[in-house]
N, C-alpha and C positions, 0 to 999 in steps of 0.2 A: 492590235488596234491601230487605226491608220490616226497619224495626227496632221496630216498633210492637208496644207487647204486647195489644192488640184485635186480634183476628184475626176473618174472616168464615169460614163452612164451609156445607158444604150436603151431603144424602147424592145420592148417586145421579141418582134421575129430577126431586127439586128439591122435592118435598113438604114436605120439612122443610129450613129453612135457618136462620141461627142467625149470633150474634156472642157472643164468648166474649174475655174481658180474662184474658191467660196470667199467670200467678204469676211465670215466667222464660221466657227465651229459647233452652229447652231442651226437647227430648223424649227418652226412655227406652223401653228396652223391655222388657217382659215375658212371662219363659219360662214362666209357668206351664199348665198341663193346659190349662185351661179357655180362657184366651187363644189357646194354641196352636188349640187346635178350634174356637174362635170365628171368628178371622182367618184359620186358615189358614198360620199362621207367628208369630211373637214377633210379640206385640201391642205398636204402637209410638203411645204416646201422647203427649198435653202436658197439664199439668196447669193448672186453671182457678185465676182469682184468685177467684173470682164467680163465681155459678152464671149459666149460659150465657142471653143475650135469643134465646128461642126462637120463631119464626114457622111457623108448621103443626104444633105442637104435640100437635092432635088424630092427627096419622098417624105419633106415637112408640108405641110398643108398648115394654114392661118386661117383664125376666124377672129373677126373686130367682137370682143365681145363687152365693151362699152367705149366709152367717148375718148378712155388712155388707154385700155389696155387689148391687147390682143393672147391668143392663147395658140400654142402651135404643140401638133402634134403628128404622128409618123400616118401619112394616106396607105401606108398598107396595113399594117394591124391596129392602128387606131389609138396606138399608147401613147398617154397625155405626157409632153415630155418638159415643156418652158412656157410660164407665164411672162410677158412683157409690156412694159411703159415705154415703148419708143422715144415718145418727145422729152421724158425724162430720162433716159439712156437708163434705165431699170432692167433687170433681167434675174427671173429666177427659174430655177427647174424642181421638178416635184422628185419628191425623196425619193418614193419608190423605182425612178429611173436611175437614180444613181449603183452604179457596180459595189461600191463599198460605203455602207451608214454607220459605222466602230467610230466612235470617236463625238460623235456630233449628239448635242444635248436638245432636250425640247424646252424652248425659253419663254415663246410668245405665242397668245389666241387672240389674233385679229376679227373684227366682226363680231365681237362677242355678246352683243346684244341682239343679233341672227341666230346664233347657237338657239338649236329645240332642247329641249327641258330632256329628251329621251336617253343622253347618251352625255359621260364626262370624264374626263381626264382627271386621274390619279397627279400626277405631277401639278404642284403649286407651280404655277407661269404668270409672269407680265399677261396684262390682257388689253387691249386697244377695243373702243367702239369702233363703228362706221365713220363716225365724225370725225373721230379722234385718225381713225387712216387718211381718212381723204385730205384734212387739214394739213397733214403731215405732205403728206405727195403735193397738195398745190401749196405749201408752204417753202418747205427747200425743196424740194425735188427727193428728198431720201424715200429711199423705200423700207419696206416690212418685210 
């Protein structure tokens, strides 16, 4: 079990691969619209101490995909790899691209008044509304 908070990731077909220093030993999920559509299901991330040491870099594609954040991911296979708040210096990457997940617990469901009734999480977690994120980000600037 790794207890390291550097972690290695890579998307897909290996274009872009990357080391990212975690904040904690925790990932979260989030119910919102956009997530949901993006992943394919509650997007499950970790949030970065540091913005991530990225390698192939040139084969990340950005999309603005509202008024703070952007979402980037690998223009050759498509795998979703870092959500970001720029102007709040915020950076997280989604679990599944990380090399090794041993060690990291599920703590928080952000959005959780977007979560559909269809699908739920066995693990008891902290939960945040919509409001209760946003508040948070234009409050101190901390992220989820």
């Amino acid at each position: 079990m790794s207890t390291t908070a550097k972690r290695s990731g890579r998307c897909l077909c290996g274009a872009v691969t990357f080391e990212i220093e975690l904040k904690s030993q925790h990932f979260d999920a989030c119910h919102c619209g956009m997530c949901r559509r993006w992943s394919g299901g509650p997007g499950l991330a970790v949030e970065a101490a540091a913005p991530p040491d990225i390698k192939g870099a040139e084969n990340l594609a950005t999309f603005k995909s509202s008024e703070w954040g952007v979402r980037e991911f690998c223009k050759v296979c498509g795998s979703h790899l870092f959500w970001r708040a720029p102007e709040l210096n915020f950076c997280s990457t989604f679990y599944g691209a990380l090399d090794d997940v041993d060690g990291l617990t599920f703590e928080k469901q952000i959005y959780i008044d977007h979560k559909p009734e269809s699908y739920n999480f066995a693990e008891k977690t902290e939960t945040m509304t919509e409001a209760e994120v946003v508040a948070q980000f234009a409050g101190d600037g901390g992220g989820t």
